[in-house]
KETORLUM-612785 format. One record per residue (C-alpha): residue in one letter; x, y, z. Coordinates in steps of 0.05 Angstrom, whole numbers, plus 5000, padded with zeros to 4 digits. Layout:
<'A', <X, Y, Z>>
...
# end
This chain:
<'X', <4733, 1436, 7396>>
<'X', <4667, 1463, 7394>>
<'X', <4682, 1530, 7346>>
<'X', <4706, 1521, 7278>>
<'X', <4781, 1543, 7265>>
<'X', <4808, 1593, 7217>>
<'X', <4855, 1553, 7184>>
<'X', <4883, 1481, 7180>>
<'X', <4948, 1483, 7178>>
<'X', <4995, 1503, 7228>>
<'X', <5073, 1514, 7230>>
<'X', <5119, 1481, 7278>>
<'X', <5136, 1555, 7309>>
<'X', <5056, 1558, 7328>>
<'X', <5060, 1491, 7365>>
<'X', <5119, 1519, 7393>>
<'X', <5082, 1572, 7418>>
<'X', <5017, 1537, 7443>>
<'X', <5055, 1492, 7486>>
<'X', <5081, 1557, 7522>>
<'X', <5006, 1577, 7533>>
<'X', <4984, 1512, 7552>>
<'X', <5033, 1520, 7621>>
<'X', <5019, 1599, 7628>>
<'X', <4944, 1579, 7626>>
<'X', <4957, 1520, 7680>>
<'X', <4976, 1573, 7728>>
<'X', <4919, 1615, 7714>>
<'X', <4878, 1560, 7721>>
<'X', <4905, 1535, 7790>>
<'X', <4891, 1611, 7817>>
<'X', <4822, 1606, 7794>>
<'X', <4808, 1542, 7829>>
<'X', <4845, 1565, 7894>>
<'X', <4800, 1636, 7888>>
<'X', <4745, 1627, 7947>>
<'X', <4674, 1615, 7920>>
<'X', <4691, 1598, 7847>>
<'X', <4644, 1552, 7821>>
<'X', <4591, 1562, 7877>>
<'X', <4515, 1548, 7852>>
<'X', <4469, 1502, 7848>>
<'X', <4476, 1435, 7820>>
<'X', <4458, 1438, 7749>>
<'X', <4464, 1374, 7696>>
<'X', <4463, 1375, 7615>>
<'X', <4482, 1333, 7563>>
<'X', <4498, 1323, 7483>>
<'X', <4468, 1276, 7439>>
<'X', <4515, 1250, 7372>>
<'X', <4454, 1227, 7319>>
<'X', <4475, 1182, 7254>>
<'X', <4444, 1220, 7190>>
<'X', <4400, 1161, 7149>>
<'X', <4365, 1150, 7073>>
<'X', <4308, 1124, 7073>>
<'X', <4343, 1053, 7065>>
<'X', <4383, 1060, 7125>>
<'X', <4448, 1075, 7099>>
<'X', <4490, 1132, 7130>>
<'X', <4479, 1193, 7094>>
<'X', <4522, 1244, 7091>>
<'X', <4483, 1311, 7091>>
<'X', <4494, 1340, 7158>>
<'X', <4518, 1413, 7136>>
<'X', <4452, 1421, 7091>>
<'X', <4410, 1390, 7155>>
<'X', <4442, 1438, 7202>>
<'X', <4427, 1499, 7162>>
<'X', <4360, 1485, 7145>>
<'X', <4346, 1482, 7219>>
<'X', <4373, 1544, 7250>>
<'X', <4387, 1521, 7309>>
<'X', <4439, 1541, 7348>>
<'X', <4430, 1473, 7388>>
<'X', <4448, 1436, 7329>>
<'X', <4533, 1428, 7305>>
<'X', <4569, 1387, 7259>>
<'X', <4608, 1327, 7282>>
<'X', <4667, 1298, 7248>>
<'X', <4629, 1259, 7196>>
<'X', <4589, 1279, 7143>>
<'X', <4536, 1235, 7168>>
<'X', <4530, 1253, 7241>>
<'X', <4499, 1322, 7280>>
<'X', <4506, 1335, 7348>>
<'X', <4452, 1364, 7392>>
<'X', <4472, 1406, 7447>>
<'X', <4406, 1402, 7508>>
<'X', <4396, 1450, 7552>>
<'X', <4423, 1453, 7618>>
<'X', <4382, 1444, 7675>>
<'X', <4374, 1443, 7758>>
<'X', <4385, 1371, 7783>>
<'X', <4328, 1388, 7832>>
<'X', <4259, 1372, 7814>>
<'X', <4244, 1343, 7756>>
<'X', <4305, 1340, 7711>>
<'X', <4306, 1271, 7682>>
<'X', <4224, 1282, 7648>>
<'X', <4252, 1359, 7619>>
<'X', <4313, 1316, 7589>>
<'X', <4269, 1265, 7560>>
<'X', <4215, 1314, 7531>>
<'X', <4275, 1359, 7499>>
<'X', <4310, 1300, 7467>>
<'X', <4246, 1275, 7437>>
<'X', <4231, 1344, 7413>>
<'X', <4297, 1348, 7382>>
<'X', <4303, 1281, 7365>>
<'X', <4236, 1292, 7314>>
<'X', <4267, 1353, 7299>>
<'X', <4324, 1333, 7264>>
<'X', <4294, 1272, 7232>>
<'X', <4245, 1313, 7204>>
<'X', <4290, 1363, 7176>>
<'X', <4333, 1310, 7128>>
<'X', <4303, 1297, 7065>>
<'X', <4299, 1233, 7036>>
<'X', <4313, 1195, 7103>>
<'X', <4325, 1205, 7174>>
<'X', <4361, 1216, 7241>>
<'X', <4375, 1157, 7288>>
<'X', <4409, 1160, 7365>>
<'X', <4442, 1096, 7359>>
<'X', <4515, 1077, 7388>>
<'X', <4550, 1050, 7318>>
<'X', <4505, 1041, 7255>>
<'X', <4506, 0982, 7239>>
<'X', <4498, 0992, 7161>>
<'X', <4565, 1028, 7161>>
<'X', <4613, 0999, 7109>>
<'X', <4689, 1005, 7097>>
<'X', <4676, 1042, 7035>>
<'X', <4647, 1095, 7080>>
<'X', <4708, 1118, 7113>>
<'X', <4742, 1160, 7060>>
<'X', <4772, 1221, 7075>>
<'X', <4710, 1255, 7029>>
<'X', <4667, 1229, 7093>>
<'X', <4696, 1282, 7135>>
<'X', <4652, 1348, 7153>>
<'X', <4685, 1404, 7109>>
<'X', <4704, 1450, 7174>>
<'X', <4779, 1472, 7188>>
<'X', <4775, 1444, 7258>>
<'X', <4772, 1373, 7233>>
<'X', <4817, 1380, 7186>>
<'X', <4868, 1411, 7238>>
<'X', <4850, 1352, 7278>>
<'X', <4873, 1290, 7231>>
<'X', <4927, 1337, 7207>>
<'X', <4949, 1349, 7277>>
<'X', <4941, 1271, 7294>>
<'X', <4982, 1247, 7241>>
<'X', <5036, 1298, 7254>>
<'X', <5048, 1252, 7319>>
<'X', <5028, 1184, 7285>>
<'X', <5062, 1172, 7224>>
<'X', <5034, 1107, 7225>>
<'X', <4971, 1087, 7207>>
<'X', <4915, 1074, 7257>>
<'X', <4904, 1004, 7273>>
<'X', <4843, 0976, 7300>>
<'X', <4833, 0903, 7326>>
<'X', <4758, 0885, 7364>>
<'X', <4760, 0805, 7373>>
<'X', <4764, 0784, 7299>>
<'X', <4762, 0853, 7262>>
<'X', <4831, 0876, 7244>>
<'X', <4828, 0946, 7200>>
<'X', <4880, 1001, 7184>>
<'X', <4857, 1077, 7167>>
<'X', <4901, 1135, 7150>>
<'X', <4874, 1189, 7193>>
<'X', <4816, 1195, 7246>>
<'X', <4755, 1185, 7207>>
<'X', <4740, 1127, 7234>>
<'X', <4717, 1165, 7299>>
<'X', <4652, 1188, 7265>>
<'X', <4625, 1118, 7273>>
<'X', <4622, 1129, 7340>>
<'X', <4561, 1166, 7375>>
<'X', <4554, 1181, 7445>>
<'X', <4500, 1210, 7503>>
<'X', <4554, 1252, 7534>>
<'X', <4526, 1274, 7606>>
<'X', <4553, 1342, 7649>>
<'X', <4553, 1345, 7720>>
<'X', <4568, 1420, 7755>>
<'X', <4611, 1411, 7815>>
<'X', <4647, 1456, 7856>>
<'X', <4729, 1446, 7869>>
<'X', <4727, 1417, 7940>>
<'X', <4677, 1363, 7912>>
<'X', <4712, 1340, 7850>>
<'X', <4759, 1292, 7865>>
<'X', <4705, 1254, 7901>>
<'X', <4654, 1265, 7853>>
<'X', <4710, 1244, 7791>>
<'X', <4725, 1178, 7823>>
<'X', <4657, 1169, 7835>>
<'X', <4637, 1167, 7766>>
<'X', <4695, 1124, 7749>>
<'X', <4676, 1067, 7787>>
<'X', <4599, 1083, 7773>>
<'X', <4610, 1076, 7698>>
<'X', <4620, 1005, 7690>>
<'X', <4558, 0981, 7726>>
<'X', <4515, 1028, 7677>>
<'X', <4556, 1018, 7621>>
<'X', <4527, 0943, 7625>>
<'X', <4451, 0960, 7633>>
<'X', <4463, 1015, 7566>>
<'X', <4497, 0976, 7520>>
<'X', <4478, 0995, 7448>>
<'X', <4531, 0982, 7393>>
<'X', <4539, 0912, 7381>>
<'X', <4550, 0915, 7306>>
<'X', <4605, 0943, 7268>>
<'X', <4626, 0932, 7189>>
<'X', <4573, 0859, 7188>>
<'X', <4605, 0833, 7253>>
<'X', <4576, 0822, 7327>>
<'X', <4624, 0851, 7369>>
<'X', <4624, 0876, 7440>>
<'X', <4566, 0895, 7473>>
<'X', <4590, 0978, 7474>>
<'X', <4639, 0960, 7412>>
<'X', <4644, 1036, 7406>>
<'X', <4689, 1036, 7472>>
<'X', <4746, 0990, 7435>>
<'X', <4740, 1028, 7371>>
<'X', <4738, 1102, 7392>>
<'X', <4805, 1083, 7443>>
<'X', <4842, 1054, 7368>>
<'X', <4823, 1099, 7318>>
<'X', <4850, 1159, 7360>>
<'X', <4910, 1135, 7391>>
<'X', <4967, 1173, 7375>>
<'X', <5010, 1126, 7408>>
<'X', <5066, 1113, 7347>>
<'X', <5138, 1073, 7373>>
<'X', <5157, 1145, 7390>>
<'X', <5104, 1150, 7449>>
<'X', <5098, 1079, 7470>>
<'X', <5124, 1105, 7532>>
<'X', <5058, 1133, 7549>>
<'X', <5001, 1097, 7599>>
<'X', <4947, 1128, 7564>>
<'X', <4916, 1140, 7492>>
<'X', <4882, 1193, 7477>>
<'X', <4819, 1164, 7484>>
<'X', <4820, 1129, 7562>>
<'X', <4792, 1106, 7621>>
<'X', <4849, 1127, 7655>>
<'X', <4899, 1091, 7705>>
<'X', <4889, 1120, 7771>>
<'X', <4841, 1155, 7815>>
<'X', <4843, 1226, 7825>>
<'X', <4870, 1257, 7899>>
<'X', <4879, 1330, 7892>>
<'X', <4825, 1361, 7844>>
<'X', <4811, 1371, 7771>>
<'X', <4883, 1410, 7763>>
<'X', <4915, 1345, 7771>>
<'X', <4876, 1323, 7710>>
<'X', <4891, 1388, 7670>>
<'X', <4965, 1393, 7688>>
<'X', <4968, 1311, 7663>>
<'X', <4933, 1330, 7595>>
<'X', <4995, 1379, 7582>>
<'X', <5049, 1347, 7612>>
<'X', <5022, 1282, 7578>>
<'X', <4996, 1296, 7515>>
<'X', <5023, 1340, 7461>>
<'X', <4982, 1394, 7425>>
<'X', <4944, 1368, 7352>>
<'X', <4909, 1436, 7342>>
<'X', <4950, 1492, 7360>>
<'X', <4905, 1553, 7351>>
<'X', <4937, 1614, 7380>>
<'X', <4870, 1670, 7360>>
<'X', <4824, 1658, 7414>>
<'X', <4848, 1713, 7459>>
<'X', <4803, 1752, 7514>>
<'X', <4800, 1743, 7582>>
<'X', <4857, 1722, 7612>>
<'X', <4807, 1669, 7657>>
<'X', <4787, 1639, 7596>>
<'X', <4840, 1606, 7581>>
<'X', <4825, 1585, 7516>>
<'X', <4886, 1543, 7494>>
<'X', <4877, 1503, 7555>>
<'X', <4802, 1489, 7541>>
<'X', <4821, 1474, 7470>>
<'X', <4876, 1431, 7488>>
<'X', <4835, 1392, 7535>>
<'X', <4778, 1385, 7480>>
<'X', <4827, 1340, 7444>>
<'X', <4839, 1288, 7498>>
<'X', <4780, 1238, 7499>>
<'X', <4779, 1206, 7571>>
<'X', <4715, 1169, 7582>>
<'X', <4703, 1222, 7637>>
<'X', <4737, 1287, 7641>>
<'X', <4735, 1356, 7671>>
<'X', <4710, 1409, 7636>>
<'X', <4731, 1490, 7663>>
<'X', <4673, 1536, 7634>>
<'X', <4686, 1611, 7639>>
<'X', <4615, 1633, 7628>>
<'X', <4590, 1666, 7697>>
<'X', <4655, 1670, 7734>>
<'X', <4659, 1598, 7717>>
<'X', <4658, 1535, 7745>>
<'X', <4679, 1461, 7728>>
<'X', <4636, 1402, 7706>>
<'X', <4652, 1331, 7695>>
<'X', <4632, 1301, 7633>>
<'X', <4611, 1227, 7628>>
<'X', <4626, 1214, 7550>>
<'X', <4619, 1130, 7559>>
<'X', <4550, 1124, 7544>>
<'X', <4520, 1108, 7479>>
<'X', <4458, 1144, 7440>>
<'X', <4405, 1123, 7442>>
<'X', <4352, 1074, 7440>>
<'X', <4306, 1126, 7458>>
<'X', <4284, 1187, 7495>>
<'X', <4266, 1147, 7553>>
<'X', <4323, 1107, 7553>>
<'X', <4375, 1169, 7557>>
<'X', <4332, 1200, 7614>>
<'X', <4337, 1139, 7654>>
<'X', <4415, 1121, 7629>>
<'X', <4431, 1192, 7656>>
<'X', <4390, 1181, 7728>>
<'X', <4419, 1116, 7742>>
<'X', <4492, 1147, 7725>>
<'X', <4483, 1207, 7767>>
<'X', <4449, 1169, 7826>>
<'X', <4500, 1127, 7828>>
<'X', <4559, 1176, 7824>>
<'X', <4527, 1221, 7884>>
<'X', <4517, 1162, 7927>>
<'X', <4591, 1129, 7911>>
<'X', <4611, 1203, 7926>>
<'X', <4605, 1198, 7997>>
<'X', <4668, 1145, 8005>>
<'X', <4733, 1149, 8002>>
<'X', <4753, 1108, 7937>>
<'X', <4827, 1120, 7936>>
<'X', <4836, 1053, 7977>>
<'X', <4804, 1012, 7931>>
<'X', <4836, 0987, 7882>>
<'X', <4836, 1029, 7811>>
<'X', <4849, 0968, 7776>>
<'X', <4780, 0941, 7791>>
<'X', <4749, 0995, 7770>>
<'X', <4781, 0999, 7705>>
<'X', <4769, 0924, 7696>>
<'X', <4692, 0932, 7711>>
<'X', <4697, 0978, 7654>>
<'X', <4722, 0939, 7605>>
<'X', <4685, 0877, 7623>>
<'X', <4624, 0920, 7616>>
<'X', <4638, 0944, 7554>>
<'X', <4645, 0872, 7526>>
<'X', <4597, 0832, 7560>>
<'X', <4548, 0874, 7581>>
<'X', <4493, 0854, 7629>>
<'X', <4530, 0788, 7634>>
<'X', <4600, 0815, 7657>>
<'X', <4629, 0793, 7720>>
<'X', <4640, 0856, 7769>>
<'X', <4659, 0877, 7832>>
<'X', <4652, 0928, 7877>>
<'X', <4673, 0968, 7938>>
<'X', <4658, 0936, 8013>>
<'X', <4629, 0866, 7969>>
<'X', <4682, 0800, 7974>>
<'X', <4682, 0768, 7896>>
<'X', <4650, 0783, 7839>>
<'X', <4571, 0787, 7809>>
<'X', <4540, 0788, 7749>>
<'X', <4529, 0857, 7719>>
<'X', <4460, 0841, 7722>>
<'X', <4449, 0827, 7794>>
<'X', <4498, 0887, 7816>>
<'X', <4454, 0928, 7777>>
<'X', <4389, 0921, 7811>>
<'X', <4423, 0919, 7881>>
<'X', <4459, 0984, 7859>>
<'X', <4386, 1013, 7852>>
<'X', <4362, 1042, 7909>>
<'X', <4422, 1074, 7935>>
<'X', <4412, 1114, 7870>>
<'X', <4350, 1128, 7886>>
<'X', <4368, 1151, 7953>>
<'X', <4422, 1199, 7933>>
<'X', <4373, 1232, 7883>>
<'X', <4324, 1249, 7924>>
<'X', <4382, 1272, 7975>>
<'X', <4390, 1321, 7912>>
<'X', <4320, 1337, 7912>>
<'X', <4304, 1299, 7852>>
<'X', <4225, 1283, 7857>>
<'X', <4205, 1210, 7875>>
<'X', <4173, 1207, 7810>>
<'X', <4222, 1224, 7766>>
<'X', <4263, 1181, 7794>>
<'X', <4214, 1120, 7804>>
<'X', <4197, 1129, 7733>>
<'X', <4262, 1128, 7709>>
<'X', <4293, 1075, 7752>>
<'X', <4237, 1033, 7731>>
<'X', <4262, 1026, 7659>>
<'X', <4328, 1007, 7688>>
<'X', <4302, 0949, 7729>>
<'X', <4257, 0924, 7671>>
<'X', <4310, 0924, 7622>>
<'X', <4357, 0890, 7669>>
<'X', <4313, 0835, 7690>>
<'X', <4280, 0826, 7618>>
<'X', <4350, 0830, 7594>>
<'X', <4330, 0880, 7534>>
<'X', <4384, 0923, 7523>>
<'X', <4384, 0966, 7452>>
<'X', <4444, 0918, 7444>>
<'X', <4396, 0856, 7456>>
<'X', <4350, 0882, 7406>>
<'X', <4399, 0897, 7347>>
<'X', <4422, 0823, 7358>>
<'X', <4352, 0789, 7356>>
<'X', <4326, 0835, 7295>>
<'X', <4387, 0820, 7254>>
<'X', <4379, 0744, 7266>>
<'X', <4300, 0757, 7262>>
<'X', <4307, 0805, 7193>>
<'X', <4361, 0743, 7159>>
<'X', <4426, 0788, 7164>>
<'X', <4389, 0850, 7140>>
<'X', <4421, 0907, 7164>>
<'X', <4380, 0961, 7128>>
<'X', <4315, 0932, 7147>>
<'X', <4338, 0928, 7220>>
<'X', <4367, 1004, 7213>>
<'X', <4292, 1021, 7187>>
<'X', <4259, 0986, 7236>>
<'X', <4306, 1011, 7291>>
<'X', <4285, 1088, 7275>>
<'X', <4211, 1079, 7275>>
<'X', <4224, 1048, 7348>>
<'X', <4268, 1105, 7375>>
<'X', <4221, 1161, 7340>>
<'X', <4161, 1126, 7383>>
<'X', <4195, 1147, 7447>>
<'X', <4185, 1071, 7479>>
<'X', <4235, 1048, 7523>>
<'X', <4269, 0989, 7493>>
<'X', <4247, 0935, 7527>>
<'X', <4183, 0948, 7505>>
<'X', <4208, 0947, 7439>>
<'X', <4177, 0883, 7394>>
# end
């Protein structure tokens, strides 16, 4: 979904006809995985960061075309709303010194972008919390074909409208906008074929321990939700799930419902046997080994993690860890992203097929809503601890699985350390939005305002006043 489309509508013949390339693809795929040495190289890691589009009261602003071209950047896309941009880091060795580059690059871009959008700003933040209903109008959608394919291609399969209920919030839209309240820190991993499976699982269970320590969208339309409300509301307002498909496990937006055993075909092959096409594009042509319907295909099935097949340089896979909010900061995101990958490398070396899935997926969701007070559990441990406590006992077998990667000791001690202190000080970017609302009397625009000159410093947030 990253290239714009040539058109937005499609005919039921072309659907037709993608749903034949999807399963010519899967075999080309499967040879590709199977060929000896694909995907062989060093470990490499990058990431995307979503960014809300701001006036200079805090309200969203939708002005992200005119932003993008007045910054030339090829790092820089549209997302689905008019008020969001994503930026697209570079990727880098895992060795060395990754998580300082990642920090110094989103601060760089971070300023970039902020200081590119007249009369306001650019904030990472999970959902904004000065979003209104009113802002959710089919107008609020970014004027490329691919998006519009997309809610067209949605609502071909749900002819109902999308329903979203968080606790007491209970909303109905007519087509996907409501997605572009959602912005994520979306983390790749490279990983060779033999290694996936392990590596997959490993950041399924890893997710919901650092899920808790990240939380950062606890505000949506006036209302304290969950700690990572953008979890709940990204699953509803794509789920194509109508009383035609109720048959179906999973929406289109998922954790998931069981661990992986084979490799990352067995994730491809579900996405087609599972999910039917939304934007059936049948130009992208080439190299047979790109298989471009696939990858586009894929792009439109949102699993919290998911495997991503990259032709460039006789290609390889990566897994992309999409559960993670923006923000609060530079530093934050570094560390979020060393405490994720330590702990999927470590988890890695078991065998997590014989525990059960159903506690992962439940650490998850627990996360998700109660953040560093959730009740977890974990692999080899009898009962359940608080998020918190799990957290800093999960610590230095991170660590230790880093510098097994060749991460220096002090990038990691450095970013480990703003884990720990947020966990103990309990200072989340969730925390924060909850005490300055309370602190500014309900203001949401004040606390939006006073929320970007934090994240522009670069501070961690629990050093945040």
């Amino acid at each position: 979904m990253g290239r714009d489309l040539d058109k937005a509508r499609f005919s039921e013949e072309e659907f037709r006809l993608f749903g034949e390339r999807l399963e010519e693809q899967l075999v080309v795929l499967r040879e590709l995985l199977d060929r000896p040495g694909f995907g062989e190289g060093p470990v490499t890691i990058g990431a995307e960061l979503e960014l809300f589009l701001v006036d200079e009261a805090g309200r969203p602003l939708p002005r992200n075309s005119e932003v993008r071209d007045s910054l030339g950047d090829p790092r820089v896309v549209l997302e689905l709303g008019r008020f969001n941009l994503e930026v697209n880091l570079t990727p880098l060795p895992l060795a060395g010194r990754p998580f300082e580059r990642l920090g110094g690059e989103i601060q760089e871009t971070l300023r970039m972008v902020d200081a590119a959008v007249e009369g306001g700003g650019a904030l990472p933040i999970g959902i904004l919390p000065t979003l209104d209903a009113d802002d959710f109008t089919p107008d609020a959608m970014s004027d490329e074909n691919r998006y519009e394919a997309l809610s067209r291609g949605m609502r071909r399969l749900r002819l109902e409208p999308f329903l979203v209920k968080i606790d007491d919030l209970e909303l109905s839209v007519e087509n996907v906008i409501l997605e572009s309240a959602n912005t994520s820190w979306q983390v790749h991993l490279r990983t060779p074929p033999d290694r996936f499976a392990r590596l997959f699982n490993a950041a399924q269970l890893a997710i919901g321990p650092v899920l808790a320590v990240c939380g950062n969208s606890p505000l949506f339309l006036g209302r304290t939700l969950w700690e990572e409300t953008r979890i709940a509301l990204f699953e509803e307002a794509a789920d194509d799930r109508d009383v035609e498909r109720l048959y179906r496990k999973d929406g289109r937006v998922t954790f998931g419902s069981d661990w992986v055993r084979e490799g990352a075909y067995e994730l491809f092959e579900r996405y087609v046997r599972d999910y039917d096409p939304v934007v059936p594009d049948l130009t992208a042509g080439g190299d047979p080994a790109e298989v471009p319907q696939l990858r586009l295909h894929q792009g439109t099935i949102w699993q919290w993690n998911r495997p991503v097949y990259d032709p460039a340089d006789g290609g390889h896979l990566r897994i992309e860890m999409r559960a993670l909010p923006a923000g609060p900061s530079c530093a934050d995101m570094a560390a979020n992203t060393a405490f994720l990958l330590g702990l999927t490398l470590a988890q890695a070396e078991r065998d997590l097929t014989g525990y059960r899935f159903a506690q992962a997926y439940q650490n998850f969701y627990r996360a998700a809503m109660h953040g560093l007070d959730a009740k977890l559990s974990w692999p080899g441990r009898d009962g359940e601890f608080e998020a918190a406590d799990l957290v800093l006992s999960l610590l230095p077998e991170a660590r230790a699985a880093l510098l097994g990667a060749g991460v220096s000791a002090k990038d990691v001690d450095d970013a480990f350390e703003i884990i720990e202190q947020r966990t103990k000080l309990r200072r989340t970017g969730a925390a924060w939005q909850r005490e300055a609302l309370k602190a500014f009397g309900g203001d949401r625009e004040r606390l939006v305002r006073r929320y970007r000159e934090l994240a522009l410093s670069g501070l961690p947030v629990h050093l945040w006043p």
